[in-house]
PDB file with one MODEL, atoms N, CA, C and O in Angstrom:
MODEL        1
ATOM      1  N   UNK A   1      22.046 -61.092  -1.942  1.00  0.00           N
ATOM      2  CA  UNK A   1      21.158 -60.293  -2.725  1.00  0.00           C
ATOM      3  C   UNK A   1      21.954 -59.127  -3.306  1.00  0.00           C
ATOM      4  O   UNK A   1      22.778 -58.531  -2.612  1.00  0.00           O
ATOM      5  N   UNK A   2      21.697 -58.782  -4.644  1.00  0.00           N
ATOM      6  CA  UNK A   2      22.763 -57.889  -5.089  1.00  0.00           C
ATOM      7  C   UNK A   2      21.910 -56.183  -5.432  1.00  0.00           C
ATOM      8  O   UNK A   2      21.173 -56.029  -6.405  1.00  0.00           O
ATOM      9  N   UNK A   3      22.141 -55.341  -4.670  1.00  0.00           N
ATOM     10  CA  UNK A   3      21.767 -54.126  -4.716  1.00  0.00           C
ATOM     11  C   UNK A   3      21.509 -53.850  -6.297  1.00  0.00           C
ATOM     12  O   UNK A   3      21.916 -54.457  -7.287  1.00  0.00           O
ATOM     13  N   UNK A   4      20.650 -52.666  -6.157  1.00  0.00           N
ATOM     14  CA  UNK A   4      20.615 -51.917  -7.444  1.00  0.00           C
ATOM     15  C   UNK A   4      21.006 -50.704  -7.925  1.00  0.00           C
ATOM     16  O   UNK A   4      20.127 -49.851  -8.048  1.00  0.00           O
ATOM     17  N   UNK A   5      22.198 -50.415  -8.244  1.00  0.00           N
ATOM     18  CA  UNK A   5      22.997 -49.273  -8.975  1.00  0.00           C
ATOM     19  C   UNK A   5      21.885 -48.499  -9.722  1.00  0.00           C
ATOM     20  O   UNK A   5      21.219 -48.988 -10.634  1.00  0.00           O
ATOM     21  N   UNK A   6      21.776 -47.470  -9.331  1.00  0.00           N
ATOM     22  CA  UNK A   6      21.022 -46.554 -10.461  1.00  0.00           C
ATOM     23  C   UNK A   6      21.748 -45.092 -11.257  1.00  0.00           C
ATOM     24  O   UNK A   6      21.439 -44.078 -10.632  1.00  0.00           O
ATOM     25  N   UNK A   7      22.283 -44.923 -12.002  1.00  0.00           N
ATOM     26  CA  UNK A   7      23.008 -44.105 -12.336  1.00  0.00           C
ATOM     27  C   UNK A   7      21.819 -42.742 -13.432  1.00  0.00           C
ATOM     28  O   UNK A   7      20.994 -42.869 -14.337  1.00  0.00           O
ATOM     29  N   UNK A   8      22.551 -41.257 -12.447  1.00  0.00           N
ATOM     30  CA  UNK A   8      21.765 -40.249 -13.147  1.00  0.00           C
ATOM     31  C   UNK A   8      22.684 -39.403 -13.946  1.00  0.00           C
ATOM     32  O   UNK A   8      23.795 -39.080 -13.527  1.00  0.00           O
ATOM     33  N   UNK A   9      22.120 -38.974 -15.331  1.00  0.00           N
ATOM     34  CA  UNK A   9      22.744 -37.815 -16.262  1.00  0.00           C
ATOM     35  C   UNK A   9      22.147 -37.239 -15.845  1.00  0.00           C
ATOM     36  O   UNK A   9      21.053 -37.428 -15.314  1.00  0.00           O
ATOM     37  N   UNK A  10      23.010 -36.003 -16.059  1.00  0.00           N
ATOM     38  CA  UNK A  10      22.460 -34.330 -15.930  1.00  0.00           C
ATOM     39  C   UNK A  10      22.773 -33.378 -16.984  1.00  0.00           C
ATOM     40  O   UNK A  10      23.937 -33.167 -17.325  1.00  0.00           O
ATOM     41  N   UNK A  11      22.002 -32.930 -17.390  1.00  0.00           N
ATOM     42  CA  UNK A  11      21.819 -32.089 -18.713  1.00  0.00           C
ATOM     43  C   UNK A  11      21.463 -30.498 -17.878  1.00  0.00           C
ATOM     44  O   UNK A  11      20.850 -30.046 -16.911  1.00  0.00           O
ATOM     45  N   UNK A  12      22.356 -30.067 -19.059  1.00  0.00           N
ATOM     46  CA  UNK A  12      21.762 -27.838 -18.293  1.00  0.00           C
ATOM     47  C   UNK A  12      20.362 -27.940 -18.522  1.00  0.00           C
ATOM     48  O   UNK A  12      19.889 -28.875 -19.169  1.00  0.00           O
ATOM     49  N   UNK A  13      19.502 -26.805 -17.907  1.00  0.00           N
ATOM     50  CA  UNK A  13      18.274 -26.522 -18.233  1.00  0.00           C
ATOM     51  C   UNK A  13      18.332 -25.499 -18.850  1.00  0.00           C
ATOM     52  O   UNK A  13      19.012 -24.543 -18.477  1.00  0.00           O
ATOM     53  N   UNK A  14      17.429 -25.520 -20.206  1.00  0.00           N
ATOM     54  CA  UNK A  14      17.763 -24.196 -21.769  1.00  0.00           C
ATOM     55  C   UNK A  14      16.313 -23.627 -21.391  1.00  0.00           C
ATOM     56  O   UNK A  14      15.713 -22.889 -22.172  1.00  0.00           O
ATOM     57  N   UNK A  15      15.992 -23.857 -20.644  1.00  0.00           N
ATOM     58  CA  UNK A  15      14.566 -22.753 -20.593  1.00  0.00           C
ATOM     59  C   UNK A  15      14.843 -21.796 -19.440  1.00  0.00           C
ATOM     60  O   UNK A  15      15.825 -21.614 -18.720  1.00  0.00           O
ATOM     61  N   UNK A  16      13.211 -21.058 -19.546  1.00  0.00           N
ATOM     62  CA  UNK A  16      13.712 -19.562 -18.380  1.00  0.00           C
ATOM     63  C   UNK A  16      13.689 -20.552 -16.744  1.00  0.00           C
ATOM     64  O   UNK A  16      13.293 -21.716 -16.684  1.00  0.00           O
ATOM     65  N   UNK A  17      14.133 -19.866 -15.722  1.00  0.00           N
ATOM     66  CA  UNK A  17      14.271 -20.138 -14.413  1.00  0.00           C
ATOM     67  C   UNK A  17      12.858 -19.617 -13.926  1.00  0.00           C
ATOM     68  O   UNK A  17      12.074 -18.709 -14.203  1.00  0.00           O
ATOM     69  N   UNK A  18      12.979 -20.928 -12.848  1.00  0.00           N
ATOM     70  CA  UNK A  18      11.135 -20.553 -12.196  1.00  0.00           C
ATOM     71  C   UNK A  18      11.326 -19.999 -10.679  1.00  0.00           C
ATOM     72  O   UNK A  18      12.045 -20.611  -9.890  1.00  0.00           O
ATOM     73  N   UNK A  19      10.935 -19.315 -10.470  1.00  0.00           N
ATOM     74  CA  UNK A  19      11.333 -18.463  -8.772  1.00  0.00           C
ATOM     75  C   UNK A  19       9.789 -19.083  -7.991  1.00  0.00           C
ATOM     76  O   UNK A  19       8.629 -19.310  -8.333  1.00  0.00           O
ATOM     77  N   UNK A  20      10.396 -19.145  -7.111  1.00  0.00           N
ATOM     78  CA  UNK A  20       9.022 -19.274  -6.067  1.00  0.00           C
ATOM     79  C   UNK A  20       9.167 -18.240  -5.177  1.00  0.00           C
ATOM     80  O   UNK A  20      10.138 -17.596  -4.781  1.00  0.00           O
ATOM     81  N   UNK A  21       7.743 -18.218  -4.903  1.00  0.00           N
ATOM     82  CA  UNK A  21       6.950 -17.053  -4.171  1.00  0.00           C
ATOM     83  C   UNK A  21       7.085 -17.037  -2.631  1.00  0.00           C
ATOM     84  O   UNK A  21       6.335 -17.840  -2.076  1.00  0.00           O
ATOM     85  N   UNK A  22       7.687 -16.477  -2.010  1.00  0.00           N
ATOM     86  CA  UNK A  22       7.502 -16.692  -0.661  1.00  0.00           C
ATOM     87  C   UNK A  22       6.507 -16.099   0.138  1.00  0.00           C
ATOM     88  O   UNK A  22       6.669 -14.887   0.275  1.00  0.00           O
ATOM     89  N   UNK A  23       5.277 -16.699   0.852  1.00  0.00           N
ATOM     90  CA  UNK A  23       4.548 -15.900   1.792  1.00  0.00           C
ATOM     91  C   UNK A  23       4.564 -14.729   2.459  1.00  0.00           C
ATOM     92  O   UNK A  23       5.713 -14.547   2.862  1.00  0.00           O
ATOM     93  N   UNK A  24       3.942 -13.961   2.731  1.00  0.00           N
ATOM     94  CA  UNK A  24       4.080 -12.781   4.141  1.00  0.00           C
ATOM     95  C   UNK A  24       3.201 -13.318   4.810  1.00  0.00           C
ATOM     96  O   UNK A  24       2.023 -13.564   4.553  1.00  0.00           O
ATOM     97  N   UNK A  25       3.827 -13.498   5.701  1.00  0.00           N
ATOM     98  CA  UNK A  25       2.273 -13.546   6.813  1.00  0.00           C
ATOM     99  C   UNK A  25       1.369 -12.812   7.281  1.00  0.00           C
ATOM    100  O   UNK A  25       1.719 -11.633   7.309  1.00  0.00           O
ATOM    101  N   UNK A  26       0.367 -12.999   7.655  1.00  0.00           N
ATOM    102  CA  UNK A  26      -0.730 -12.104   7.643  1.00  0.00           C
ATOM    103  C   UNK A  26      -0.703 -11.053   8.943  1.00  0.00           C
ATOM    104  O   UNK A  26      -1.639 -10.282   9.153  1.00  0.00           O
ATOM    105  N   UNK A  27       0.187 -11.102   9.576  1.00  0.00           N
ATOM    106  CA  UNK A  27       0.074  -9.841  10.805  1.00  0.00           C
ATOM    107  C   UNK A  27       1.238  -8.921   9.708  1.00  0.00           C
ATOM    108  O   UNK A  27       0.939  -7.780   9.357  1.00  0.00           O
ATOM    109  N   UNK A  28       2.140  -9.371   9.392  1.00  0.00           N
ATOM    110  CA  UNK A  28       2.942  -8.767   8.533  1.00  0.00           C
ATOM    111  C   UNK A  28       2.251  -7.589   6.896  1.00  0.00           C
ATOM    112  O   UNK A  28       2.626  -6.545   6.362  1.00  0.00           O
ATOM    113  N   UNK A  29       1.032  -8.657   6.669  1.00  0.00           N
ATOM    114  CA  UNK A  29       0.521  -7.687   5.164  1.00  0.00           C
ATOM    115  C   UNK A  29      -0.785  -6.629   6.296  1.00  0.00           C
ATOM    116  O   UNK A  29      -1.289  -5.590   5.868  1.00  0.00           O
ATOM    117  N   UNK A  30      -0.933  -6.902   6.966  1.00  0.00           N
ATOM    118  CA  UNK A  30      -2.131  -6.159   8.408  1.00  0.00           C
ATOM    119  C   UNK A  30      -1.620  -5.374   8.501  1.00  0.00           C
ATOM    120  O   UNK A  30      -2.055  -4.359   7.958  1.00  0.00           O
ATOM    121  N   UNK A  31      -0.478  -5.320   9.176  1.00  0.00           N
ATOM    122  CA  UNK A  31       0.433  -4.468   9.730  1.00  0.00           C
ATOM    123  C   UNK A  31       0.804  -3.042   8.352  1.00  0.00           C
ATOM    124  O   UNK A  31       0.537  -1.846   8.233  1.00  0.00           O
ATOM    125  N   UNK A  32       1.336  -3.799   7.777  1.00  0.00           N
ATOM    126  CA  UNK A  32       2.147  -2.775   6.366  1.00  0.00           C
ATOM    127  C   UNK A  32       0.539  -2.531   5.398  1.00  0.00           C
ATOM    128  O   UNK A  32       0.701  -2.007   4.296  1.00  0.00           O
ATOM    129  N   UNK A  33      -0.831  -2.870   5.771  1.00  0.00           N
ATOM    130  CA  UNK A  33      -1.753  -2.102   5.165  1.00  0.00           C
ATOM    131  C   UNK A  33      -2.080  -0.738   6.237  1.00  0.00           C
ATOM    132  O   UNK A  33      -2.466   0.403   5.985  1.00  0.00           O
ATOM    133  N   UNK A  34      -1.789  -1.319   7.327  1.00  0.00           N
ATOM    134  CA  UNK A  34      -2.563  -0.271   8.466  1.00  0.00           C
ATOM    135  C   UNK A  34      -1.691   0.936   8.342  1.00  0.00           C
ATOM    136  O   UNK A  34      -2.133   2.064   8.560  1.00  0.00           O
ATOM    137  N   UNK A  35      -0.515   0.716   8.009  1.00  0.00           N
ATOM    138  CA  UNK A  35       0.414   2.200   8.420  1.00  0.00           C
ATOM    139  C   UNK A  35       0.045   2.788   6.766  1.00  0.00           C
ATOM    140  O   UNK A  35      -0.407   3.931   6.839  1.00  0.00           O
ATOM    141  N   UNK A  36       0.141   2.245   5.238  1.00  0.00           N
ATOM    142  CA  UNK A  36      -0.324   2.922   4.701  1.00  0.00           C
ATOM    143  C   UNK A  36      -1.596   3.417   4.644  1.00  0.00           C
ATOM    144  O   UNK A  36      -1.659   4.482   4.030  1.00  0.00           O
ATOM    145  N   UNK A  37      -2.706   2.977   5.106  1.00  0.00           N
ATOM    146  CA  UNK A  37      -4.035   3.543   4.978  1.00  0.00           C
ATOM    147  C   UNK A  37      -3.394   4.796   6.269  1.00  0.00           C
ATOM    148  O   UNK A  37      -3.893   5.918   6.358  1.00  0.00           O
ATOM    149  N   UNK A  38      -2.473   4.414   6.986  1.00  0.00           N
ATOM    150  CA  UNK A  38      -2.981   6.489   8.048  1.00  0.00           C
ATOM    151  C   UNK A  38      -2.046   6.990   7.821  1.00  0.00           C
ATOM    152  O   UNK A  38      -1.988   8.102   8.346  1.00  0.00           O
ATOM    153  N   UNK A  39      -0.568   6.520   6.832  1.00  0.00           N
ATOM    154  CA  UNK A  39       0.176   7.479   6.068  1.00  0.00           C
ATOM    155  C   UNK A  39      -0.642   8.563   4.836  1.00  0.00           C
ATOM    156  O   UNK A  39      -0.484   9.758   4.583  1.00  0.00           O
ATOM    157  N   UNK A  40      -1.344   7.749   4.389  1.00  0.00           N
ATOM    158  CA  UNK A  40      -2.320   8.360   3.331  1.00  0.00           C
ATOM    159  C   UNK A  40      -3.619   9.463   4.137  1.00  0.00           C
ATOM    160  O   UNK A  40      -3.648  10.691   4.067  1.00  0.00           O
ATOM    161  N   UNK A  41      -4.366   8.776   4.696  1.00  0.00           N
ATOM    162  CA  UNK A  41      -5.120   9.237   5.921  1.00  0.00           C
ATOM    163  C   UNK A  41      -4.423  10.899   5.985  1.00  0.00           C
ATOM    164  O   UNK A  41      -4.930  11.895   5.469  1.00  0.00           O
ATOM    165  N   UNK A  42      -3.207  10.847   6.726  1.00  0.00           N
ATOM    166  CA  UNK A  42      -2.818  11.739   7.343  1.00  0.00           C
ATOM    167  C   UNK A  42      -2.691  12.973   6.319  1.00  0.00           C
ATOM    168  O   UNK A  42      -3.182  14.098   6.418  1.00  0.00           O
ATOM    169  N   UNK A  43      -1.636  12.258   4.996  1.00  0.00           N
ATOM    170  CA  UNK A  43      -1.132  13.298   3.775  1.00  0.00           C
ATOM    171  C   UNK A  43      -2.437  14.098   3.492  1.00  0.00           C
ATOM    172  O   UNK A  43      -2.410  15.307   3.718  1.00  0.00           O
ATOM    173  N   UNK A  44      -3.580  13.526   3.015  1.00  0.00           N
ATOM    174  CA  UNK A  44      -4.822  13.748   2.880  1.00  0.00           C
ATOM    175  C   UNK A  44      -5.447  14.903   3.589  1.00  0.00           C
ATOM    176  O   UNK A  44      -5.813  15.943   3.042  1.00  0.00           O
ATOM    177  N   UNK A  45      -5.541  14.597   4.963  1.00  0.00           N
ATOM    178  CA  UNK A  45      -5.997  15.447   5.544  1.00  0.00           C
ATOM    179  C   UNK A  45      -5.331  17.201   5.696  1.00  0.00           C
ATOM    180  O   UNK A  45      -5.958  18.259   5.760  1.00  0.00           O
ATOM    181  N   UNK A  46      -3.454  16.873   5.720  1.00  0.00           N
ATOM    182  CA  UNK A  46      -2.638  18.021   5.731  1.00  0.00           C
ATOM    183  C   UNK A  46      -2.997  18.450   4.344  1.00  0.00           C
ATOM    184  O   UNK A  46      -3.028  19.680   4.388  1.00  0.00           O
ATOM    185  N   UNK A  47      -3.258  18.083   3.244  1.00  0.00           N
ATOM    186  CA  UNK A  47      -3.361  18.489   1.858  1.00  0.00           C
ATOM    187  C   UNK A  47      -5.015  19.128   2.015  1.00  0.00           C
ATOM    188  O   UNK A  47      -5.198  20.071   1.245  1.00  0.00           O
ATOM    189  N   UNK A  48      -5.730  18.917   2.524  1.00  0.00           N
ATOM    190  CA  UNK A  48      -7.081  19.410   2.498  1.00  0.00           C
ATOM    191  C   UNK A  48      -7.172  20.986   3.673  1.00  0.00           C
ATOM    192  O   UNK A  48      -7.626  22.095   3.394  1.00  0.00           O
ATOM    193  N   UNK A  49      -6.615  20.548   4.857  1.00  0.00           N
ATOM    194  CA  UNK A  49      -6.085  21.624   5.699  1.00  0.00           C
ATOM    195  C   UNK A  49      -5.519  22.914   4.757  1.00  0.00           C
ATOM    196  O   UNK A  49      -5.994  24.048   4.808  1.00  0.00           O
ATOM    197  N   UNK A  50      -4.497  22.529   3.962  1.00  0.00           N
ATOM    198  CA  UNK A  50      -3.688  23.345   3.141  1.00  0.00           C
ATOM    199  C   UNK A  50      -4.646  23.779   2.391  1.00  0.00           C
ATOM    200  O   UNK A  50      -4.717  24.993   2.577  1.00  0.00           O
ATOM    201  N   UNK A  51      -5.708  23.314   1.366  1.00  0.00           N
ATOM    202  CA  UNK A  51      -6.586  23.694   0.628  1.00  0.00           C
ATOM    203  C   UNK A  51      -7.375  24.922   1.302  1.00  0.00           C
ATOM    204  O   UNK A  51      -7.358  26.024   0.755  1.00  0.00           O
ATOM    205  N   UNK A  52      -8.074  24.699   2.517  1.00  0.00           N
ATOM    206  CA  UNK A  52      -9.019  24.940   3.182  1.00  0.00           C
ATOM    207  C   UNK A  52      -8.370  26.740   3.285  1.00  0.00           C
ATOM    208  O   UNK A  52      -8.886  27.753   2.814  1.00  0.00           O
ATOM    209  N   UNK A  53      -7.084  26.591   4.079  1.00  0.00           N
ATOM    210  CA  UNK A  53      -6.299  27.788   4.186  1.00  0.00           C
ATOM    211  C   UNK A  53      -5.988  29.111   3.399  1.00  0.00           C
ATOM    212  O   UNK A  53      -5.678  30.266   3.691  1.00  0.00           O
ATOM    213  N   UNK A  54      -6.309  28.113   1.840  1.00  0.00           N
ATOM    214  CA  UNK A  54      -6.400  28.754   0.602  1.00  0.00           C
ATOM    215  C   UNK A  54      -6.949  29.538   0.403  1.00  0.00           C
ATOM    216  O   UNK A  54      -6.680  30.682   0.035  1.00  0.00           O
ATOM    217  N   UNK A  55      -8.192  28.817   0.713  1.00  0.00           N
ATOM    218  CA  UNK A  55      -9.884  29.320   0.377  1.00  0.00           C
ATOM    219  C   UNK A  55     -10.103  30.311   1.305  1.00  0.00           C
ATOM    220  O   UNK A  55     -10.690  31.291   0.847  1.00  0.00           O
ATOM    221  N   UNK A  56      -9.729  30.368   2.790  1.00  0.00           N
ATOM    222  CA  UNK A  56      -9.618  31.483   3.353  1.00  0.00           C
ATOM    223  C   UNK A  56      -8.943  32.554   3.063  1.00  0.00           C
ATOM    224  O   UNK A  56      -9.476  33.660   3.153  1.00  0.00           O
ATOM    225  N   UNK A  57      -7.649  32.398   2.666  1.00  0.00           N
ATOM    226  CA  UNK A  57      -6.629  33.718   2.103  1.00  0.00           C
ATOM    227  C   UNK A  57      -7.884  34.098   0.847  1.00  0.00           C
ATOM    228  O   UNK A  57      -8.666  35.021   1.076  1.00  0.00           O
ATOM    229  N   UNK A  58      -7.965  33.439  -0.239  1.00  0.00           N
ATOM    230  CA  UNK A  58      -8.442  33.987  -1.398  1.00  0.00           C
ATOM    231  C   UNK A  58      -9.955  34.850  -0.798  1.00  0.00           C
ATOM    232  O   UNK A  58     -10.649  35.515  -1.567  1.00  0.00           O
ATOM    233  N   UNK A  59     -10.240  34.704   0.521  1.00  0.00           N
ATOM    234  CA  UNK A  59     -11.997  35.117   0.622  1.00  0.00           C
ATOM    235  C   UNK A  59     -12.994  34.255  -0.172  1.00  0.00           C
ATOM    236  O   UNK A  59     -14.015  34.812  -0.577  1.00  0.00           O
ATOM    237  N   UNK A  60     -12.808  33.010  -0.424  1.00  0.00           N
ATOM    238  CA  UNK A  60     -13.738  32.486  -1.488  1.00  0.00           C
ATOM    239  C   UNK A  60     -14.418  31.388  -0.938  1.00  0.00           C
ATOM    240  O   UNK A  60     -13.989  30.236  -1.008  1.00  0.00           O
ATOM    241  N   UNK A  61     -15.845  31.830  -0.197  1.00  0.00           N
ATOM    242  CA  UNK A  61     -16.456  31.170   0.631  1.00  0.00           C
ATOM    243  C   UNK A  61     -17.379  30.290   0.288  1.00  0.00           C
ATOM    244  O   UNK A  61     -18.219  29.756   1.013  1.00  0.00           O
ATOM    245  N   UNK A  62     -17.103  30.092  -1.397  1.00  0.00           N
ATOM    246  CA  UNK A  62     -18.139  28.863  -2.118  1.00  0.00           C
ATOM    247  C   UNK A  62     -16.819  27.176  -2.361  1.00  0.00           C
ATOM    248  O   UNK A  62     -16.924  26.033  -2.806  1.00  0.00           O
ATOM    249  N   UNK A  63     -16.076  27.759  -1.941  1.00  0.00           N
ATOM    250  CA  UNK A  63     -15.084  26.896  -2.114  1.00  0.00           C
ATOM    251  C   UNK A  63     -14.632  26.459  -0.920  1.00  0.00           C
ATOM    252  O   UNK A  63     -14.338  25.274  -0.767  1.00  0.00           O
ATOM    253  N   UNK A  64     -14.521  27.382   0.085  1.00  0.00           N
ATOM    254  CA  UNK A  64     -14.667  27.074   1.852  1.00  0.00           C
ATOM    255  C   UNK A  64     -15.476  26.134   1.899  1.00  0.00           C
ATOM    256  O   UNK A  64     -14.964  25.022   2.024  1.00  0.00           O
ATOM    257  N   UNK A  65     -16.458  26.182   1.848  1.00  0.00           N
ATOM    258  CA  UNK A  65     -18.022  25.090   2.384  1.00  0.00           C
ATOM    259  C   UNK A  65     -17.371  23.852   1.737  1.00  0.00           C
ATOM    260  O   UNK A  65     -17.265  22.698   2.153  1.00  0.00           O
ATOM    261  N   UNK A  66     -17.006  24.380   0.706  1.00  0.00           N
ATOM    262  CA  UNK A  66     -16.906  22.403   0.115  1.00  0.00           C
ATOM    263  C   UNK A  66     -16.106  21.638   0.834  1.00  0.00           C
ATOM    264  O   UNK A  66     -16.275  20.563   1.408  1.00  0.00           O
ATOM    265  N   UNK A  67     -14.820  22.666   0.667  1.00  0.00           N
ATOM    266  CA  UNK A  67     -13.661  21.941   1.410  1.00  0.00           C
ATOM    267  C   UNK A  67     -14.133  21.378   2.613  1.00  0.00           C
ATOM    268  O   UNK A  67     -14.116  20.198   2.963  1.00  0.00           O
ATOM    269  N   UNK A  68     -14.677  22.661   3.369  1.00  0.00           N
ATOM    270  CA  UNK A  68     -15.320  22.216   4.773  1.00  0.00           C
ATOM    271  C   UNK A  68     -16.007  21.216   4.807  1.00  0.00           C
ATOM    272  O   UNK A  68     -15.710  20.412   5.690  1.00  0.00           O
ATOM    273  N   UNK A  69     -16.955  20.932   4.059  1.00  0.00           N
ATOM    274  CA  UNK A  69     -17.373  19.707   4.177  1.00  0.00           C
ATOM    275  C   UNK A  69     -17.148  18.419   3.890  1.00  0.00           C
ATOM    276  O   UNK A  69     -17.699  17.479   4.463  1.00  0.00           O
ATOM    277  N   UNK A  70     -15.780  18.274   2.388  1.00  0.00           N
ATOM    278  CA  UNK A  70     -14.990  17.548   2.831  1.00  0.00           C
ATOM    279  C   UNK A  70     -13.892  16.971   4.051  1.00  0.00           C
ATOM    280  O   UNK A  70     -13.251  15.936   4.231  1.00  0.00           O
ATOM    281  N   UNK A  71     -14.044  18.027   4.627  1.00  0.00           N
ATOM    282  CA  UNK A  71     -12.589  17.887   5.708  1.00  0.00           C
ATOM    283  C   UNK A  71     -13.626  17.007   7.204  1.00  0.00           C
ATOM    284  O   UNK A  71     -13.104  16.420   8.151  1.00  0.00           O
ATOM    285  N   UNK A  72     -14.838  17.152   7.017  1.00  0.00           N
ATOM    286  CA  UNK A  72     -15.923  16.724   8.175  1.00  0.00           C
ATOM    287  C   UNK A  72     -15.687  15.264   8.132  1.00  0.00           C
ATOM    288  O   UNK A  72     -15.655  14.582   9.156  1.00  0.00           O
ATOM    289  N   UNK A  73     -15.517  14.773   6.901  1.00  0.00           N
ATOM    290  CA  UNK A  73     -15.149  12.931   7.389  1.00  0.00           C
ATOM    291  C   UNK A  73     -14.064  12.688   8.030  1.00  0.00           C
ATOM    292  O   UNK A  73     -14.084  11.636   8.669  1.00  0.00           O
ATOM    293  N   UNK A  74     -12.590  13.642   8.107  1.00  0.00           N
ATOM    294  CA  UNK A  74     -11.076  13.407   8.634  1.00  0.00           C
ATOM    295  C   UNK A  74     -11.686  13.795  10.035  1.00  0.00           C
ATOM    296  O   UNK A  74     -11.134  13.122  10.906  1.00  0.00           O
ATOM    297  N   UNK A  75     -12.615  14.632  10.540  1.00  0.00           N
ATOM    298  CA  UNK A  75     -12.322  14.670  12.132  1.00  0.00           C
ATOM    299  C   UNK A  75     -13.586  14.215  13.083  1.00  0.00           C
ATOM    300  O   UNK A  75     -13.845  14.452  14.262  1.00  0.00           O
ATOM    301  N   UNK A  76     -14.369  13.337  11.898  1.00  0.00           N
ATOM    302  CA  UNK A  76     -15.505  12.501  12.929  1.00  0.00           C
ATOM    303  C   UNK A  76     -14.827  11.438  13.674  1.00  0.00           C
ATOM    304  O   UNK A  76     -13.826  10.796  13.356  1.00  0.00           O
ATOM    305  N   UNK A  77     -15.606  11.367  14.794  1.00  0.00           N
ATOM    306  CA  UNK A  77     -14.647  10.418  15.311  1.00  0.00           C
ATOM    307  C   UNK A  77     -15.974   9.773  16.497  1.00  0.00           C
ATOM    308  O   UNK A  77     -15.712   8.856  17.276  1.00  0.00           O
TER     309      UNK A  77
ENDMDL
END
């Protein structure tokens, strides 16, 4: 029985290059959401602290309350 020879050309490819996507896995995108939501969390809260401090130096106690009552969601717990 006589085998079958198959012979291949190869030509360059003239179009753009296709990349594939590699996965993260999901403890991996969990993980790297959780530390930015309490990197942010945190900046947030030191930036509102800082505000708050403001409003005390300046004496300006219509601007205190607000802050203050923004700052009441960072330390419910």
């Amino acid at each position: 029985m006589n085998q079958q020879k198959m012979g291949y050309r190869l030509y360059r490819y003239t179009g753009n290059a296709l990349y594939a996507k590699r996965e993260i896995s999901y403890e991996m995108r969990l993980t790297a959401q959780m530390m930015l939501d309490e990197l942010c969390f945190e900046w947030n809260k030191k930036q509102l602290k800082s505000a708050i401090d403001q409003s005390i130096d300046a004496n300006d106690k219509q601007w205190f309350l607000q802050l203050s009552q923004s700052y009441r969601s960072y330390i419910w717990e």
